[in-house]
N, C-alpha and C positions, 0 to 999 in steps of 0.2 A: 477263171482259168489261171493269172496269176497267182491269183492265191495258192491252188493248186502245185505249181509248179514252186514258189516257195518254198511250200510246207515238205514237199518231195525233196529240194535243195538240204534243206533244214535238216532233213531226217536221214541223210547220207551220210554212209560211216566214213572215215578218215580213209584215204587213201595212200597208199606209202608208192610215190613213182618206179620205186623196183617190183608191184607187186605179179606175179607171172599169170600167165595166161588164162592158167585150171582156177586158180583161185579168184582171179577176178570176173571170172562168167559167173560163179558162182555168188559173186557181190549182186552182179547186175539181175541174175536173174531173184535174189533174197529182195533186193531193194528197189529194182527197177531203174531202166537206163536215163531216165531223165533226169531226175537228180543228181544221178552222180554223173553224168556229164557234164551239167552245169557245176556241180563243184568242180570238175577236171576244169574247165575252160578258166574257172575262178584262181585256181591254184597255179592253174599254167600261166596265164597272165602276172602274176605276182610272181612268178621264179624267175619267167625275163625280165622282169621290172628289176630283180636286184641280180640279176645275170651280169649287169652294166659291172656291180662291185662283189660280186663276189662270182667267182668262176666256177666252184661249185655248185649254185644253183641252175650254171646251165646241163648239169648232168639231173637234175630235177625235170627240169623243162623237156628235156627229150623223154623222160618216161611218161610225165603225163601227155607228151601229145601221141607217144604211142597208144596208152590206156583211152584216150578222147577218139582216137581215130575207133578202136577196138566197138567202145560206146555206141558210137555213131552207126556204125555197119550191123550190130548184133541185133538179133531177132530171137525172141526168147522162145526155146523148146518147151515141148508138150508135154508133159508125162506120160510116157506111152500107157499106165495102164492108169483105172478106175474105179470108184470104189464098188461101182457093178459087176466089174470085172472078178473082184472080192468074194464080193458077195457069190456069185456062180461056182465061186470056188470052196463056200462053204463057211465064209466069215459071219460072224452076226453083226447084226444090224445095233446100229447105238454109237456111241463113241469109243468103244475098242476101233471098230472100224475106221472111224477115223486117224485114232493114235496107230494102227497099222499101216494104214495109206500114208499119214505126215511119215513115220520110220523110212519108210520105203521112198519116200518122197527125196529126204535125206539123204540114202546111200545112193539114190540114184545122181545127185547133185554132187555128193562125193566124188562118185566115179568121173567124174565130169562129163557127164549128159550120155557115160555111156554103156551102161546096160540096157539092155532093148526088153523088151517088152517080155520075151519068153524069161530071161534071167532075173525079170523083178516077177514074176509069177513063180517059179522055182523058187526065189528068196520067201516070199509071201507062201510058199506052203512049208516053208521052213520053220519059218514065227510061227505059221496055227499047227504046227505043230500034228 
C-alpha cells in the first residue's frame, strides 16, 4: 500500500500554488487525488518552512493549502456516457471506439465536468459524422 501511494506521490505533476479551480479538477481527476495531495501537503510543509525567511513563500503556502483542502473534499465524476452508449448509436466496435470515447472523454474534462450526457451524445454524432 505504501508502495502504492509512493509511486502515485512520484508520478504527480508539479503544481503551481496559483493554479485555478477548472484546471486543477482536471489534474486530480488525470492523476488522481492521492498523490497529488501528498505532494500539496509536501510542498505546503516546505513554503512554511522557509515562510520564516522569505515572505514570499507565504503567498505559496496559502495556495497550496487551498489546492490540499480542494484534494481532500474532491470525489472524482463519472463520464456520464459509455462506450455502449456508442456503440447504440452506431459507432463500431475496435479502437476507433475507443479513440472516440478518450476524445469525448477530453472535451468533457475540458469543459470542466460540464457537459451532461445529451451534449456529449450530440458531440459523438458529430465525430461519426
Amino acid at each position: 500500500a505504501d508502495g502504492g501511494r509512493l509511486v502515485s506521490w512520484a508520478r504527480a505533476p508539479e503544481i503551481a500554488p496559483e493554479t485555478d479551480e477548472r484546471a486543477f479538477a482536471a489534474m486530480l481527476y488525470r492523476h488522481g487525488g492521492g498523490g497529488i495531495a501528498d505532494w500539496l501537503r509536501l510542498s505546503l510543509a516546505s513554503a512554511r518552512g522557509k515562510a520564516v525567511a522569505e515572505t514570499a513563500e507565504l503567498h505559496r503556502a496559502a495556495g497550496f493549502s487551498r489546492l490540499l483542502r480542494k484534494a481532500e473534499s474532491w470525489e472524482r465524476p463519472q463520464l456520464p456516457i459509455r462506450g455502449a452508449d456508442l456503440l447504440a448509436r452506431g459507432a463500431r466496435q475496435g479502437p476507433q471506439l475507443g479513440t472516440l470515447l478518450g476524445r469525448l472523454e477530453e472535451e468533457w474534462i475540458d469543459s470542466g465536468f460540464a457537459l451532461d450526457r445529451g451534449a456529449l451524445m450530440a458531440r459523438a454524432d458529430e465525430l461519426m459524422g
